[in-house]
One Martini backbone bead per residue (centre of mass of N, CA, C, O) as a GRO file, in nm:
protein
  379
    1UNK     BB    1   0.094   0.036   0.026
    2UNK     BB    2   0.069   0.364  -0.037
    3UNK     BB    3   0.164   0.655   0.112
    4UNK     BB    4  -0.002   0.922   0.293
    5UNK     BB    5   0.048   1.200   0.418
    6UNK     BB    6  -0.264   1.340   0.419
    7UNK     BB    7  -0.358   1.094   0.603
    8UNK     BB    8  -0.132   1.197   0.858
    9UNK     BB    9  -0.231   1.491   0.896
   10UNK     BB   10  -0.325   1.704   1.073
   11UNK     BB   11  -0.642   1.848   1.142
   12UNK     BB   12  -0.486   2.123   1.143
   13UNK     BB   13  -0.322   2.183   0.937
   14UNK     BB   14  -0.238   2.407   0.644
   15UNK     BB   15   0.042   2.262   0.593
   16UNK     BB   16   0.254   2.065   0.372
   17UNK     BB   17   0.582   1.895   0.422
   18UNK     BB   18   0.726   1.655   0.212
   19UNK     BB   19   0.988   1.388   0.259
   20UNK     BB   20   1.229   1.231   0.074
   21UNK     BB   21   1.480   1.033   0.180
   22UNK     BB   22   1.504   0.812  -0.060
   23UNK     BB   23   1.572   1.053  -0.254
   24UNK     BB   24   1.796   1.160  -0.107
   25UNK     BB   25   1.984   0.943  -0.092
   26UNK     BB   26   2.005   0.858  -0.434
   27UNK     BB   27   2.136   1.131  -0.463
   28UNK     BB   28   2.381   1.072  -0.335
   29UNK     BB   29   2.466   0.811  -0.493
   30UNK     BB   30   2.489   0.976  -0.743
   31UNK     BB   31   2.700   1.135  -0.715
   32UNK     BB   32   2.921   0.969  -0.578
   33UNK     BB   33   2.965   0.850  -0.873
   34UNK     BB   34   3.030   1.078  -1.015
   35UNK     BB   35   3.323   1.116  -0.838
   36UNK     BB   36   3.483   0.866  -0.812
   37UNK     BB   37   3.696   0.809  -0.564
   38UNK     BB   38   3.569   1.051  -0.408
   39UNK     BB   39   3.437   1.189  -0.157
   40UNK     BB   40   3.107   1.218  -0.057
   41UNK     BB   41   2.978   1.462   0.082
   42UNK     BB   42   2.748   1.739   0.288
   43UNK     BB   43   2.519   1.986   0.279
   44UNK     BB   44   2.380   2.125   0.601
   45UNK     BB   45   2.266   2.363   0.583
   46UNK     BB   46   1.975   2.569   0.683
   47UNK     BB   47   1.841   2.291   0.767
   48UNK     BB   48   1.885   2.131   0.515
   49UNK     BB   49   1.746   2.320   0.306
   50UNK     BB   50   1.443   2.262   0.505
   51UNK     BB   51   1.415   1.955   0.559
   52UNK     BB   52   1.604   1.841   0.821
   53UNK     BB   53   1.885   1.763   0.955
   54UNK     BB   54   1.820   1.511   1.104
   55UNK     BB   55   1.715   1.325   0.914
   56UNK     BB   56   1.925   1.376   0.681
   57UNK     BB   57   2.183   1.260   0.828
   58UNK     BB   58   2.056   0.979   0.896
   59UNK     BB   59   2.027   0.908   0.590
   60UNK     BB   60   2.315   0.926   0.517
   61UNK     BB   61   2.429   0.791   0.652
   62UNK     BB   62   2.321   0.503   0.562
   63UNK     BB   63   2.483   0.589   0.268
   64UNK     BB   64   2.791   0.665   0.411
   65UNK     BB   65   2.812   0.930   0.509
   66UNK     BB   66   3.075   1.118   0.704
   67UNK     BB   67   3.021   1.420   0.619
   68UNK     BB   68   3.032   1.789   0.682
   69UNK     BB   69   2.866   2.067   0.625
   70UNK     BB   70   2.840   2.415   0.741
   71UNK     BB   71   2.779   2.721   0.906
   72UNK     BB   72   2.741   2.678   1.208
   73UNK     BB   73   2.784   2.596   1.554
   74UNK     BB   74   2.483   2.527   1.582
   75UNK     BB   75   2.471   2.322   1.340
   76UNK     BB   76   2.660   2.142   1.435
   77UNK     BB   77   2.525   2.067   1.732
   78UNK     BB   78   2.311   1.890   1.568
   79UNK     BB   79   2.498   1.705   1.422
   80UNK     BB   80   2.628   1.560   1.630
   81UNK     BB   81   2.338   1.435   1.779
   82UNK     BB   82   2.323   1.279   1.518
   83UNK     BB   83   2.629   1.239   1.480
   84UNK     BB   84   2.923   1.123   1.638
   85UNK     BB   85   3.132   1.022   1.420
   86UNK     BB   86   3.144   1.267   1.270
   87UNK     BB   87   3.253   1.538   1.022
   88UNK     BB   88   3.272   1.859   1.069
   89UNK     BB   89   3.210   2.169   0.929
   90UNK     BB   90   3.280   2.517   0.937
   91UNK     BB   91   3.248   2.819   0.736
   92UNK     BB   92   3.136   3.077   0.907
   93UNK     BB   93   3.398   3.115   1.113
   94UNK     BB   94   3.642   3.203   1.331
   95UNK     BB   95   3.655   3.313   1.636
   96UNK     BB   96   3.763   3.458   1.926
   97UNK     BB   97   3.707   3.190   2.206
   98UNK     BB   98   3.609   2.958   1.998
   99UNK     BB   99   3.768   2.685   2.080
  100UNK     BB  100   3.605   2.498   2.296
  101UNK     BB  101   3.359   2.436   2.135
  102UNK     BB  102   3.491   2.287   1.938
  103UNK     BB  103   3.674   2.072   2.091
  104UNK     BB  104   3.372   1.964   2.266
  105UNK     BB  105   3.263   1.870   1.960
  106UNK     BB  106   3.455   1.809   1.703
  107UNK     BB  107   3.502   2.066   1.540
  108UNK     BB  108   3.572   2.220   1.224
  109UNK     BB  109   3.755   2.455   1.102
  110UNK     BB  110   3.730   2.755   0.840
  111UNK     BB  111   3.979   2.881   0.757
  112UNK     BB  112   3.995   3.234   0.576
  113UNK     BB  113   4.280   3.355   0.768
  114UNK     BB  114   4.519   3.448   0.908
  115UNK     BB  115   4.398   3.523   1.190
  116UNK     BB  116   4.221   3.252   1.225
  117UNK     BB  117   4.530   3.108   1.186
  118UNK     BB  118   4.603   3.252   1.480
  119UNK     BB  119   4.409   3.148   1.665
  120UNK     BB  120   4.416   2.850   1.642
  121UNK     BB  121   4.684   2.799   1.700
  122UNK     BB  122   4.693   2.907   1.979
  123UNK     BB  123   4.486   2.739   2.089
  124UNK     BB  124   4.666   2.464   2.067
  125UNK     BB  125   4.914   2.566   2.232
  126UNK     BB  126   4.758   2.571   2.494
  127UNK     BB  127   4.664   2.252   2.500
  128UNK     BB  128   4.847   2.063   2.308
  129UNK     BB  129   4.687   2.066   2.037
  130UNK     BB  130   4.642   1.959   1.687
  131UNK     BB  131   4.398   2.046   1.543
  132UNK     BB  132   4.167   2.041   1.323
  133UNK     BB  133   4.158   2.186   0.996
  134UNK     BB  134   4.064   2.420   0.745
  135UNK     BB  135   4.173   2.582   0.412
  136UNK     BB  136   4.094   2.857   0.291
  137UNK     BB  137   4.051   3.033  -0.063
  138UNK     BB  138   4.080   3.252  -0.270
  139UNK     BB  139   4.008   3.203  -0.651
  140UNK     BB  140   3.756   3.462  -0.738
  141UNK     BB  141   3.493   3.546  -0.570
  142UNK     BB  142   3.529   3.757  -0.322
  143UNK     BB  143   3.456   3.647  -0.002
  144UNK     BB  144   3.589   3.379   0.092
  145UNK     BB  145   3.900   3.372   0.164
  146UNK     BB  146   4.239   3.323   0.090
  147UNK     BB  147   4.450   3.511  -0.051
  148UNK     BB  148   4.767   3.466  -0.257
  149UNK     BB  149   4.904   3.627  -0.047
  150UNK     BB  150   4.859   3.492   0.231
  151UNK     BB  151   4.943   3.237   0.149
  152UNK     BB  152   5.200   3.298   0.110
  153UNK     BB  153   5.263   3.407   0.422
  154UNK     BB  154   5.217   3.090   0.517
  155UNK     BB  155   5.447   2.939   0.387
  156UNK     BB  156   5.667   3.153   0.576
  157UNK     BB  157   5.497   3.033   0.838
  158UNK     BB  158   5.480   2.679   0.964
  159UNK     BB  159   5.444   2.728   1.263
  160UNK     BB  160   5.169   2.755   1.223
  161UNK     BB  161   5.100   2.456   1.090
  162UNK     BB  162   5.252   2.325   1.343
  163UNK     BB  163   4.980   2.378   1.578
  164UNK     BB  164   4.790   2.227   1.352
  165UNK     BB  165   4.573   2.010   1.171
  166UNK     BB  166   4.562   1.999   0.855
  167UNK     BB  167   4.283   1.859   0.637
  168UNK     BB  168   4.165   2.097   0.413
  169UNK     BB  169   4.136   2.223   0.118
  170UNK     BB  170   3.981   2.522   0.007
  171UNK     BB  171   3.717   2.605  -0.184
  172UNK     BB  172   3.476   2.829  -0.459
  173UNK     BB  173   3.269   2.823  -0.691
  174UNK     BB  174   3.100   3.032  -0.888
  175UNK     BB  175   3.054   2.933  -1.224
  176UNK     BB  176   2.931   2.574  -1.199
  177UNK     BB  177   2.628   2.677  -1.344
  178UNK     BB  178   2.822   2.722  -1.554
  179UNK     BB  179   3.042   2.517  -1.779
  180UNK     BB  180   3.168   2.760  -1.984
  181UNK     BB  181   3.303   2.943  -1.759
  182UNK     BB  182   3.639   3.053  -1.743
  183UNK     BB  183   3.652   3.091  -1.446
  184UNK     BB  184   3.696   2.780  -1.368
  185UNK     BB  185   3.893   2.742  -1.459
  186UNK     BB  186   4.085   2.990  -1.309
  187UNK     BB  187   4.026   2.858  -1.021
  188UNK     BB  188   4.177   2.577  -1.059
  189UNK     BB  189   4.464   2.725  -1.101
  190UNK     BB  190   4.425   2.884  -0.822
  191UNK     BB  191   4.411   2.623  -0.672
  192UNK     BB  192   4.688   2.476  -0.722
  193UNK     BB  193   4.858   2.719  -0.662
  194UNK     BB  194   4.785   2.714  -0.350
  195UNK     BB  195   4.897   2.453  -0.292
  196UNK     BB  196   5.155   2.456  -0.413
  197UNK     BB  197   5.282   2.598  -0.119
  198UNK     BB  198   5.183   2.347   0.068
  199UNK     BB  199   5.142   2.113   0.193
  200UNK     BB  200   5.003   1.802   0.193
  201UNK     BB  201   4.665   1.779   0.106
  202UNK     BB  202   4.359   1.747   0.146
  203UNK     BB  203   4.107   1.828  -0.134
  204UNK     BB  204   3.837   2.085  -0.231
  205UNK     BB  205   3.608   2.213  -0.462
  206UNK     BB  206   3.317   2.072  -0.528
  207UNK     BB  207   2.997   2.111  -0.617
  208UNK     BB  208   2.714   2.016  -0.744
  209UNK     BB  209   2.834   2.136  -1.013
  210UNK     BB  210   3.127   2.071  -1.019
  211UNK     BB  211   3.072   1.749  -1.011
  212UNK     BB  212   2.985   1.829  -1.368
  213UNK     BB  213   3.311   1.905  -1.498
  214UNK     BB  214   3.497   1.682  -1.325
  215UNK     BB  215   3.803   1.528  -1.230
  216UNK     BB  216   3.929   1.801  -1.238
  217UNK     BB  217   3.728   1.888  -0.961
  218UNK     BB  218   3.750   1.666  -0.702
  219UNK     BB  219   3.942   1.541  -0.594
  220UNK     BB  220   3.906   1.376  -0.264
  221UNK     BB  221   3.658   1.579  -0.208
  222UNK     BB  222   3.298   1.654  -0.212
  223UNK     BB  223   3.020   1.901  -0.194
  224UNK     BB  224   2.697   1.878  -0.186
  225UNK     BB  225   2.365   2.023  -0.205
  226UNK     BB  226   2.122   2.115  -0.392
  227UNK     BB  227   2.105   1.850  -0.526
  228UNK     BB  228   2.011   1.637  -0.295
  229UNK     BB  229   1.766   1.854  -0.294
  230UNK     BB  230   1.612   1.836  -0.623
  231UNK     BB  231   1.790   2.043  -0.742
  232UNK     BB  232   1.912   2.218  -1.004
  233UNK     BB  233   2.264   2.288  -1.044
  234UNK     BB  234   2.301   2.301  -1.411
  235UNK     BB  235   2.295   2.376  -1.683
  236UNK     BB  236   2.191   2.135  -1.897
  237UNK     BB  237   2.069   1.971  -1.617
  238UNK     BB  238   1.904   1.763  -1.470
  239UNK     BB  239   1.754   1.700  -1.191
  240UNK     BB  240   1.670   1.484  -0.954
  241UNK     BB  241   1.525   1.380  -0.696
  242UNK     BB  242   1.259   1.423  -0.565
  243UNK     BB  243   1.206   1.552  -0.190
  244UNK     BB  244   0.973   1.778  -0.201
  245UNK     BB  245   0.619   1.841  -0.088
  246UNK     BB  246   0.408   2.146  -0.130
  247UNK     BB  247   0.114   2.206   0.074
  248UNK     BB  248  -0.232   2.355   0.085
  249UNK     BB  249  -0.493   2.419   0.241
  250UNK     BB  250  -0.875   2.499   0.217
  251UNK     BB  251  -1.036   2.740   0.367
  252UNK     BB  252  -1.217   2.850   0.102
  253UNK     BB  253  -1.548   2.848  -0.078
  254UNK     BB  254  -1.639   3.072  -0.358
  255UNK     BB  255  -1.853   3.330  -0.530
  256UNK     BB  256  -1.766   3.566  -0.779
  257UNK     BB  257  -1.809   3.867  -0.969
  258UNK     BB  258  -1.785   4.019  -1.225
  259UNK     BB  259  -1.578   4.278  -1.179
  260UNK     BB  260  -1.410   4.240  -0.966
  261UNK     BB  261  -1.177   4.199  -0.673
  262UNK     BB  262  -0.871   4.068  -0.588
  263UNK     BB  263  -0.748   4.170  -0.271
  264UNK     BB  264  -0.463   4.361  -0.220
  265UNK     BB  265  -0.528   4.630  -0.430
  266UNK     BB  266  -0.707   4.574  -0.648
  267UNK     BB  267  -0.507   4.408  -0.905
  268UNK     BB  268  -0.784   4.214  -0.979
  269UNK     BB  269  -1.004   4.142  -1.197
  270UNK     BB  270  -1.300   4.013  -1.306
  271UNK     BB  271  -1.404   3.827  -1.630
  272UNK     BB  272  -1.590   3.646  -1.459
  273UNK     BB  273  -1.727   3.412  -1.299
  274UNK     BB  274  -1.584   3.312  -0.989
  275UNK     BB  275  -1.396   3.054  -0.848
  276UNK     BB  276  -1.253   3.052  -0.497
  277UNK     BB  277  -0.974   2.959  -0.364
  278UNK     BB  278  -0.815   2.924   0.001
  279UNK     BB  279  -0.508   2.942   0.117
  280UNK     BB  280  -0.310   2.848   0.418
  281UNK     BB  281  -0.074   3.067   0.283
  282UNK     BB  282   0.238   3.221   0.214
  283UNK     BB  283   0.492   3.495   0.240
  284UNK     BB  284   0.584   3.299   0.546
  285UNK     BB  285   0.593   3.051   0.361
  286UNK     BB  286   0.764   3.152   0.081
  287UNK     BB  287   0.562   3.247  -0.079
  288UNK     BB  288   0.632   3.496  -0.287
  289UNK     BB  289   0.491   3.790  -0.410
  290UNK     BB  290   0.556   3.769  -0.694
  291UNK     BB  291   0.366   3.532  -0.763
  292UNK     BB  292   0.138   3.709  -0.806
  293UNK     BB  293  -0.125   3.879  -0.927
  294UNK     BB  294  -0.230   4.062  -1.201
  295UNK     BB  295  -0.302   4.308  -1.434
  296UNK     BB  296  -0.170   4.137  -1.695
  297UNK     BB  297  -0.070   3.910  -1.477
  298UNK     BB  298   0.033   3.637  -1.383
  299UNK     BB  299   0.073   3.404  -1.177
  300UNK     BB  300   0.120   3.102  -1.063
  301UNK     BB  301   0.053   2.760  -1.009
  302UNK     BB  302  -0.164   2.504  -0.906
  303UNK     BB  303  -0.278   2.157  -0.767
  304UNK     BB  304  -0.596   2.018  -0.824
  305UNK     BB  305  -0.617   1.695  -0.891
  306UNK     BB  306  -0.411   1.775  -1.133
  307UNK     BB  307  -0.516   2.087  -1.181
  308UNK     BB  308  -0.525   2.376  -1.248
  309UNK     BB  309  -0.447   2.677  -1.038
  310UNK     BB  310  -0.475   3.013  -1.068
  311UNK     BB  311  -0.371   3.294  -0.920
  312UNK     BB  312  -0.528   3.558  -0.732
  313UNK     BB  313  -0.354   3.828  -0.697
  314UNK     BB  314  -0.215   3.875  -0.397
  315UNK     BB  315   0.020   3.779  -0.206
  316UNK     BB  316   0.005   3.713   0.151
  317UNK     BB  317   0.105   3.604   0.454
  318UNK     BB  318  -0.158   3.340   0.495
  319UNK     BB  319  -0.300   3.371   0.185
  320UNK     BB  320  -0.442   3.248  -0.100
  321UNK     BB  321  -0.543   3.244  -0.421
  322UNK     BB  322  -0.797   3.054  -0.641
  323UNK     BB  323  -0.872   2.926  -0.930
  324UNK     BB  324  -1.171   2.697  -0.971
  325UNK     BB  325  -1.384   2.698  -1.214
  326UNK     BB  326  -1.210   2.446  -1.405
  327UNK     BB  327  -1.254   2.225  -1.141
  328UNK     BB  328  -1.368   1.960  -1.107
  329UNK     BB  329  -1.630   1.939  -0.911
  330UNK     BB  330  -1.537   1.824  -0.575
  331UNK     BB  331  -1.211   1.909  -0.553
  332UNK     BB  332  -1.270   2.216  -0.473
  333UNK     BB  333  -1.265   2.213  -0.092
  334UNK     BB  334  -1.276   2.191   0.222
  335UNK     BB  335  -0.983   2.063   0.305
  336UNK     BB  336  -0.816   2.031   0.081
  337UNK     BB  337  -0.531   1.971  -0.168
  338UNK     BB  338  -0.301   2.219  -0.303
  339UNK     BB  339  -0.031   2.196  -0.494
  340UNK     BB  340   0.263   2.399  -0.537
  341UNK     BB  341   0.560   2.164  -0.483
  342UNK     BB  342   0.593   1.871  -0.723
  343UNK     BB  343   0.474   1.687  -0.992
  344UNK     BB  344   0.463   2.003  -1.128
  345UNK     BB  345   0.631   2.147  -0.957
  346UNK     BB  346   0.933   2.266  -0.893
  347UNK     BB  347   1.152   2.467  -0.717
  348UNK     BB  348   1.233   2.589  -0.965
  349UNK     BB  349   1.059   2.667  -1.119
  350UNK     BB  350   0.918   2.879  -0.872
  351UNK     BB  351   1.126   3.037  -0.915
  352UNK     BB  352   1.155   3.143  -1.201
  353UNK     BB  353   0.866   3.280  -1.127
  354UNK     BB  354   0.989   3.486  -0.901
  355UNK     BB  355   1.287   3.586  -0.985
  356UNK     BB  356   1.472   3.315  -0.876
  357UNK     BB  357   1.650   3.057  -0.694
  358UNK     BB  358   1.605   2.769  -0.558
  359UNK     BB  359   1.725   2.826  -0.295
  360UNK     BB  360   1.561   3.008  -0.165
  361UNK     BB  361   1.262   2.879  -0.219
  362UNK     BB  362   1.415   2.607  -0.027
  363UNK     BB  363   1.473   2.822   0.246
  364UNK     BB  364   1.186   2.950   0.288
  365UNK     BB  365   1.027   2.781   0.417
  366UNK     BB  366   0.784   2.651   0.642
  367UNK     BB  367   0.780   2.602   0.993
  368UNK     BB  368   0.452   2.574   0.990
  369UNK     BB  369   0.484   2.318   0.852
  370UNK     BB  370   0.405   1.963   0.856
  371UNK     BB  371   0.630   1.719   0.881
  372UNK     BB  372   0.694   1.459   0.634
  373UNK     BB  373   0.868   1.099   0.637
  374UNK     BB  374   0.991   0.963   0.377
  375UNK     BB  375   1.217   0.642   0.341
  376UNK     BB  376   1.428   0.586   0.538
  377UNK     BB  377   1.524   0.302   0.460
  378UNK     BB  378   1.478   0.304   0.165
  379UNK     BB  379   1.556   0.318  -0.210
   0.00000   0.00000   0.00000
């Protein structure tokens, strides 16, 4: 018997987004393979891109994964609770004074600066303890990590590097969702020649999009993100396994009459007699108001039971309207569940439909949603 999230969602539930474990699992298989060679580490920073970092961590886990990227040091506090013996990096910068917490569970920091590799090298010959850490470059970004003139700075003095145990070298591609741009061999180029400054040490240069230039740019490690999580990672390329799908209830349907108008701002008239259902989600839970219609210009578009139903009027922060007078009687009624993103339209879809990129629209999801998951165990 096929499970029905639809059927486990609390009767109180406004709005559902369902995860699908085993397609997060079965992408992860894939980049795996896709890197073959090197490590296949996920990007789970956060709350693994809306998904649920403690579910996502322990279905990969379950895959092999051993390796973890976070954001921040509160992050990677969640990640070890669920991972005991994982290998966690912090991207987000390493302060002083954190360093007591970093070592008391085991977390690795990406040190992006020649400061930040001497507050870590101090902390640690107070311990007398090498603790490891990563070491980031910028190679063209211009966003974080250590340039070009740094790394010089860094190989002049070695007693640096040897007050702790560098683990692995990284940079971050700018422009690996173009496959022809540039850029990319311009910082494979210059990451190379940062590494060639240092002592030999594990490397890491490919994400999502990256993997999929090929295997001069996987390294040792390889760390995708939002490809993990059904993103279309880079152009000319199909998204993976869909991994979450988001419905939200219908709160109410009524009859309004042409010549009326919808919404907040009268920005849409009604040119017929028109059937409209109210959905109880908004722009608080990340259906961007860009989704929304005026006159002449179209909004989103929804599904139920199969059914196209297009957006009516601006999206509010709590409700959204649609047009529901083409959905044959009996499917749009109250407590009815209308699609927003799953098998009719993907994360990316609507992220280009509100003129934005998949990453923001999948991190932006509502914690208001009930979260349902399916296929923990198997691929």
């Amino acid at each position: 018997m096929v499970f029905d999230p639809r059927k486990a969602a609390d009767p109180t539930a406004t709005s559902l987004l369902t995860i699908d474990l085993a397609a997060l699992r079965a992408n992860y298989a894939t980049l795996r393979d896709q890197a073959k060679g090197s490590e296949c580490a996920a990007v789970i920073k956060a709350n693994a891109y809306g998904t649920g970092a403690e579910q996502a961590v322990r279905a990969l886990s379950k895959e092999g994964c051993g390796t973890y990227f976070v954001a921040t040091f509160a992050e990677a506090e969640t990640i070890r609770a669920a991972a005991r013996e994982a290998t966690i990096y912090v991207l987000d910068g390493f302060f002083a004074g954190s360093g007591p917490a970093f070592a008391e569970k085991a977390v690795r920091p990406v040190l992006s600066s020649l400061a930040e590799i001497q507050d870590w090298a101090a902390f640690c010959r107070e311990r007398d303890q090498p603790l490891p850490a990563a070491l980031q470059f910028d190679t063209g970004m211009n966003r974080l990590g250590m340039p070009h003139g740094e790394v010089e700075q860094l190989a002049a003095e070695p007693e640096l590097l040897a007050s702790f145990a560098p683990a692995l070298l990284m940079s971050h591609l700018a422009c690996a969702d173009e496959p022809g741009h540039p850029l990319n061999e311009a910082q494979l180029k210059a990451f190379e020649a940062c590494r060639a400054m240092l002592p030999a040490c594990r490397a890491s240069f490919a994400n999502s999009a990256g993997i999929f230039l090929g295997a001069r740019y996987h390294f040792d490690l390889v760390r995708p993100g939002f490809a993990l999580y059904g993103g279309k990672a880079a152009e000319g390329r199909e998204a993976l396994r869909r991994v979450i799908r988001l419905e939200a209830r219908i709160v109410q349907v009524h009859d309004a009459r042409a010549g009326t108008s919808v919404g907040y701002g009268a920005d849409q008239s009604l040119s017929r007699p028109t059937r409209i259902a109210t959905l109880a989600i908004g722009y608080a839970d990340g259906i961007f108001r860009a989704l929304g219609a005026r006159e002449g210009q179209s909004g989103f578009t929804a599904y139920i039971g199969g059914h196209a139903a297009p957006a009516l009027g601006r999206i509010s922060m709590d409700l959204i309207t649609l047009d529901v007078t083409d959905i044959p009687e009996g499917l749009a009624h109250r407590g009815a569940w209308a699609e927003i993103i799953g098998e009719h339209v993907s994360v990316d879809d609507l992220a280009a439909r509100a003129g934005t990129i998949g990453y923001e629209m999948l991190t932006s999801l509502s914690s208001r949603a009930q979260r349902i998951y399916t296929g923990s165990e198997a691929r």
